[in-house]
N, C-alpha and C positions, 0 to 999 in steps of 0.2 A: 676748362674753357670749352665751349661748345660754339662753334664760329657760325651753324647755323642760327643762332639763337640772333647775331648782329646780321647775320643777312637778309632773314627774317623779319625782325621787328624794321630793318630797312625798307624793305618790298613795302610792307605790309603800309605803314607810314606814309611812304612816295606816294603809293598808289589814292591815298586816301586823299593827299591834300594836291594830287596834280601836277608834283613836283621830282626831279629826279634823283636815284640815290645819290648820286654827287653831291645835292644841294641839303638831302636828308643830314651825311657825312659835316658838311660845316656848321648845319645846326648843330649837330652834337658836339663839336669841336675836336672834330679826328680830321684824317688828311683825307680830303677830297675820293680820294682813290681808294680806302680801304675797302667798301664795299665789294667794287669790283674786282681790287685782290684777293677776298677771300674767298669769295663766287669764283676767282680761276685752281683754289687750291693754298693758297698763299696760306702763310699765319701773320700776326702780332702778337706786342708784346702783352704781357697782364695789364701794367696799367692801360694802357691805350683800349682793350677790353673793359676792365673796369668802367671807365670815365663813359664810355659809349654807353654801355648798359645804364648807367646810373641816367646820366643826359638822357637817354630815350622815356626814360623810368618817370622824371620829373616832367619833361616836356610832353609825354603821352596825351593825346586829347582825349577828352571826358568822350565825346559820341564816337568812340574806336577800342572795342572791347582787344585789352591787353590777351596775346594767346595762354591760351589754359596749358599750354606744355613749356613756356618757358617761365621759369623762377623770376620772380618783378622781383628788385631791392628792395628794401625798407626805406624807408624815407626819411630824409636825412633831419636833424635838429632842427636848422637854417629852413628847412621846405615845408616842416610839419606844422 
């Protein structure tokens, strides 16, 4: 698990739509906080990683090129 990879696609997201990572955090459906937890050093769990990654993955906007360093999931049955 690479913690910058949720911090990251965090920033990246907020910044785009104007909003804060807080607010980034319950779009995806993780707790409020985790962003800023792991920006202080913090960890989580896998699933709580997981779900975030995937959440980012699905809800990505089309005019917001996903970064070239970090691994997108597949796309799920249900989304394809």
């Amino acid at each position: 698990m690479q913690y910058s990879h949720l911090t990251k696609l965090a920033s990246l997201l907020a910044a785009h739509v104007g909003r804060s990572d807080m607010t980034v955090a319950k779009w995806c459906g993780v707790h409020a906080r985790l962003f800023l937890r792991l920006k202080a050093g913090a960890g989580c769990r896998v699933d709580t990683y997981n779900a975030a990654i995937i959440a980012f993955s699905e809800r990505w906007p089309a005019d917001l090129a996903w970064p070239a360093d970090i691994p997108r999931p597949s796309k799920s049955k249900d989304a394809a």
